[in-house]
C-alpha positions in Angstrom: 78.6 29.6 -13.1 79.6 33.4 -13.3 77.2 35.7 -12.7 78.1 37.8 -15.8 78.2 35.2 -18.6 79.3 37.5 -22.0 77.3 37.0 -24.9 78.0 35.2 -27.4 79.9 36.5 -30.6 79.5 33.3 -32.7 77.9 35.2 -35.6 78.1 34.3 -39.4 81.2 36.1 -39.5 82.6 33.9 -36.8 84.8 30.9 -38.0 83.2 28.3 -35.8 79.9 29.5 -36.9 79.1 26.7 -39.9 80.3 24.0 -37.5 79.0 24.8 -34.1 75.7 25.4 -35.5 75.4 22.5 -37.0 76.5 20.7 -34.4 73.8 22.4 -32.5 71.2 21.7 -34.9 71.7 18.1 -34.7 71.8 18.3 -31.0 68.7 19.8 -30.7 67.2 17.2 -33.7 67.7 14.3 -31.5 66.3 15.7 -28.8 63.5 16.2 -30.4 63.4 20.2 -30.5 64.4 23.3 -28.6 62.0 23.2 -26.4 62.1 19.1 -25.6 66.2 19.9 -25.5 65.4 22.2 -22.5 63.3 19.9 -20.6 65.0 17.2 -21.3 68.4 18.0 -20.6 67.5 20.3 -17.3 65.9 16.8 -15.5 69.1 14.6 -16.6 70.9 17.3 -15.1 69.5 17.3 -11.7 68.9 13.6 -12.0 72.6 13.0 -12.2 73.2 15.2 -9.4 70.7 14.1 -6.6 71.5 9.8 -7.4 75.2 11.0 -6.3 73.8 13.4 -3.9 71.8 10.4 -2.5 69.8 12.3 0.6 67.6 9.6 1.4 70.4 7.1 1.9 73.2 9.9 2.9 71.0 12.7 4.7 73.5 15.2 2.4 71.6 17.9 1.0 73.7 19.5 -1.2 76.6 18.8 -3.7 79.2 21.0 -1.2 79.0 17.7 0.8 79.6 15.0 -1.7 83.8 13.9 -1.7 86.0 15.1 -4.0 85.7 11.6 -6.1 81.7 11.8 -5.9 82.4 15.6 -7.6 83.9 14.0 -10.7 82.1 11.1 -11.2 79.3 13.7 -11.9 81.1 14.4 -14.9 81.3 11.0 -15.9 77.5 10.4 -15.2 76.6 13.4 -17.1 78.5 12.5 -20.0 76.8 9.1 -20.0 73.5 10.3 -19.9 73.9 13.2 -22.4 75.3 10.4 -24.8 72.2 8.1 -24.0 70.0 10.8 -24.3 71.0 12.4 -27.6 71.6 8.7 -28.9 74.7 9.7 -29.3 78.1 7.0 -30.1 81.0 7.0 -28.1 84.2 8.6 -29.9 87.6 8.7 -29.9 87.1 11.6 -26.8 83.6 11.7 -25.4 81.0 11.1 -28.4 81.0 11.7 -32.3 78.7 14.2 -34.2 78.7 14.9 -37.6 81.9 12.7 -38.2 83.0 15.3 -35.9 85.0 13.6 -32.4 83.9 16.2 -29.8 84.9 16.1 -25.6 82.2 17.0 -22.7 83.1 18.6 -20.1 80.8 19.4 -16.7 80.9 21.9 -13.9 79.4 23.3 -11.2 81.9 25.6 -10.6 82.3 28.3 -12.9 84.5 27.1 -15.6 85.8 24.2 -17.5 89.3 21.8 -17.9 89.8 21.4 -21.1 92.1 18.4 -21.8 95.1 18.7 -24.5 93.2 16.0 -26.6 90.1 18.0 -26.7 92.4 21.2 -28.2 90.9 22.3 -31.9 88.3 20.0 -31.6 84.1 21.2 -30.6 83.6 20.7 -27.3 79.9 20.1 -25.5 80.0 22.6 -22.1 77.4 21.7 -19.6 77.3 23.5 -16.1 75.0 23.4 -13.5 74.8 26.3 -11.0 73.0 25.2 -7.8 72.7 28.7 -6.1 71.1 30.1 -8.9 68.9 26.9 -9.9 70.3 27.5 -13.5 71.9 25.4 -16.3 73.7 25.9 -19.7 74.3 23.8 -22.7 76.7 25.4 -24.9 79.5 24.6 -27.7 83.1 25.8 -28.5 86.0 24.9 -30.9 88.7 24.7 -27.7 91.2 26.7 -29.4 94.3 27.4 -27.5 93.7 31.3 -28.1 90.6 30.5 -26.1 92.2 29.0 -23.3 94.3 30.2 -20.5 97.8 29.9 -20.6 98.1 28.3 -16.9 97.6 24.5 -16.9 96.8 22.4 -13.7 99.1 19.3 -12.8 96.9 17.5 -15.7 98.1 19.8 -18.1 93.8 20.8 -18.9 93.5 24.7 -19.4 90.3 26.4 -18.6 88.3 28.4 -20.8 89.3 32.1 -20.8 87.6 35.4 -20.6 87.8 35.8 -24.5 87.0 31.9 -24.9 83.7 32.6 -23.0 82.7 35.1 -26.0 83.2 32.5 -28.4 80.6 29.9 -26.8 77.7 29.6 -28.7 74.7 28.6 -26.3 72.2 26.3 -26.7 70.8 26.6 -22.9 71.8 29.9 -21.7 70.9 31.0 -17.9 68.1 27.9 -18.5 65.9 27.2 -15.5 67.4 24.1 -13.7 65.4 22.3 -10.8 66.5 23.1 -7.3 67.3 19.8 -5.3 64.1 19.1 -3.6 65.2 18.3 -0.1 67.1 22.1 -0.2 63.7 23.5 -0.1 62.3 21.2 3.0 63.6 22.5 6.3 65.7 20.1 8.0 63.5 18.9 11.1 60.8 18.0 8.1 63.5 15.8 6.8 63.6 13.8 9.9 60.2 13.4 10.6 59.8 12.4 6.8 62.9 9.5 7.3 61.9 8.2 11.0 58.8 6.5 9.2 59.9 2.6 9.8 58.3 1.5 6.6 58.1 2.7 3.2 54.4 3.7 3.5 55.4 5.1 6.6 57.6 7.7 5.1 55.7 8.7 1.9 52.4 9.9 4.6 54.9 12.0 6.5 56.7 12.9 3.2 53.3 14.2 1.9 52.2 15.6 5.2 55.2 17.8 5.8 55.2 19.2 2.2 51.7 20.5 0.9 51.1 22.4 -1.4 54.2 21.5 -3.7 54.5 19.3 -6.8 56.6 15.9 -5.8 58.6 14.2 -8.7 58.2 10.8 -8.9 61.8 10.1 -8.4 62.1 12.0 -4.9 58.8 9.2 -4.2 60.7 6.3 -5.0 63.9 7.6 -3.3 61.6 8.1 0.1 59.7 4.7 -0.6 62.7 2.5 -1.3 60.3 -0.4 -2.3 59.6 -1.5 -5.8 55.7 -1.2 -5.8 55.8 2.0 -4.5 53.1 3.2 -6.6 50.7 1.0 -5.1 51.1 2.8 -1.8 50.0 5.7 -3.8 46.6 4.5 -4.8 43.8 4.0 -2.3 45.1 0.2 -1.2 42.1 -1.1 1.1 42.3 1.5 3.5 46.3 0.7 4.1 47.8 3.4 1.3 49.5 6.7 1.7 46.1 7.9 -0.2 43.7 6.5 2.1 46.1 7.3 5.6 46.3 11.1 4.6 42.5 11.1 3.8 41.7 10.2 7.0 43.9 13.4 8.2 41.7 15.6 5.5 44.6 15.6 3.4 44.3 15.3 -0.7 47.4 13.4 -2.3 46.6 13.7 -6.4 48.4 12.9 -9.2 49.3 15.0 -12.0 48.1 12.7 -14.5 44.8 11.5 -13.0 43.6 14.6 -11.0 44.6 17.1 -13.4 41.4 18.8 -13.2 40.8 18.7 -9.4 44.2 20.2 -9.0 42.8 22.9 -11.4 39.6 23.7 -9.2 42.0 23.8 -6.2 43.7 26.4 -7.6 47.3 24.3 -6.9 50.4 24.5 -8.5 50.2 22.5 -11.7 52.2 19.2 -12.0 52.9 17.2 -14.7 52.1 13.5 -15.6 55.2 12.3 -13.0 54.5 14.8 -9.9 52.2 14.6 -7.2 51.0 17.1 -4.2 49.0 16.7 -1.6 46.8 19.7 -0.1 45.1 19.7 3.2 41.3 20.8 2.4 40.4 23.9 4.5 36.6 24.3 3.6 33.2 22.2 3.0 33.9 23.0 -0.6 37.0 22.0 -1.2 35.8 18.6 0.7 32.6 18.7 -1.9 35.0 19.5 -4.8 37.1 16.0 -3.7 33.9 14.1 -3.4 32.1 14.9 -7.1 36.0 13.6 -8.5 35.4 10.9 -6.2 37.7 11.1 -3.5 36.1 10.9 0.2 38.2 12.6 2.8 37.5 13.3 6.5 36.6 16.7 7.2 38.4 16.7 10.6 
């Protein structure tokens, strides 16, 4: 996205204003709030992106590598999951709010093509900037005075330095979720995908990357077995738990170890993440053991 996004002048002057914010109000209804809208739509974001990304599967790491024809069915996927997620029906162009037919469009460049069916009518602008690890959400009545005059071989026009102005944001500059296996050097990412077995490669997976919360998606993506979450749990003496414990190394979840995590003074994860953390002192072994986890202190 550019780096100098104007702001917005979609005030009560403005004569968009009455229906873009009411578009945006029932936007942010459905998904239950502001605040549930950012979550929310920042995860279906980088979800759509990494299951085309594929790294486990590909060994790509970031969207410059996917084809051209991988690129756009991001937009498709992202347009399918926003409808899903707002509840949203499928229109004469992408969905219908408000009795109002209105197109999405997605980039990760920094702009969007605005189709001649989409002109005069609200359009849903969703970009995803994987440099900056930041998204926006935002609206705009695709006027043609908002649009450039040059048109691709499609005949779409992209939004024009004036059209910018007249976006009113939702998600502005909004955190977005780096792709995990950007952050883990490459040799990691070897040692992590030469385990022969799915348990295999959730201990190296948690004993190359301490000390940072794990979504449960990038688990199941290393796993690639349905029970997964049973190698996560102590499992006999034969689970990624009990393997790393052996090593000294804590694997806890963010909805049952909450508190140790806490004490340890790690990086808080929610109900879906987990981290492991190789204990470094006979307290941090005695912390484990009164939440009743046994480790070996080698």
């Amino acid at each position: 996205m550019k780096t100098n996004v104007p702001e917005s002048i979609v005030d009560f002057s403005h004569r968009d204003h009455s229906l873009l914010t009411a578009i945006a109000g029932e936007i942010s209804s459905r998904a239950g709030g502001d605040e549930a809208l950012a979550a929310k739509f920042s995860t279906m974001l980088r979800q759509c992106v990494d299951d085309v990304i594929m790294t486990p599967k590909t060994g790509r790491r970031s969207y410059d590598e996917l084809e051209k024809t991988e690129k756009t069915y991001i937009g498709t996927r992202v347009e399918i999951e926003l409808r899903a997620m707002l509840r949203l029906p499928k229109g004469k162009l992408d969905t219908v709010i408000l009795d109002q037919d209105v197109d999405i469009k997605n980039t990760m460049g920094n702009n969007w093509m605005i189709p001649t069916e989409a002109v005069d009518h609200p359009c849903i602008l969703v970009a995803a900037d994987e440099t900056r690890a930041q998204c926006f959400l935002g609206l705009v009545v695709a006027r043609l005075d908002y649009l450039t005059l040059g048109k691709n071989k499609d005949s779409k026009r992209s939004i024009s330095a004036l059209g910018f102005a007249n976006i009113l944001w939702l998600l502005r500059e909004q955190p977005y979720p780096p792709n995990f296996w950007r952050t883990v050097p490459s040799d990691a990412i070897e040692r992590i995908f030469d385990g022969k077995s799915g348990n295999q490669r959730m201990v190296n997976l948690f004993r190359e990357v301490q000390n940072e919360p794990i979504t449960r998606d990038v688990v199941e993506a290393v796993a690639q077995q349905k029970d997964f979450m049973r190698r996560i749990r102590s499992d006999n003496g034969r689970g990624t738990r009990d393997i790393l414990a052996l090593e000294g190394i804590l694997l806890l979840s963010g909805d049952y170890d909450a508190v140790l995590i806490e004490q340890l003074g790690l990086k808080s994860c929610s109900g879906s993440e987990f981290i492991s953390h190789k204990a470094n002192s006979k307290e941090e072994i005695s912390l484990a053991a009164h939440h009743g986890i046994k480790i070996s202190d080698t």
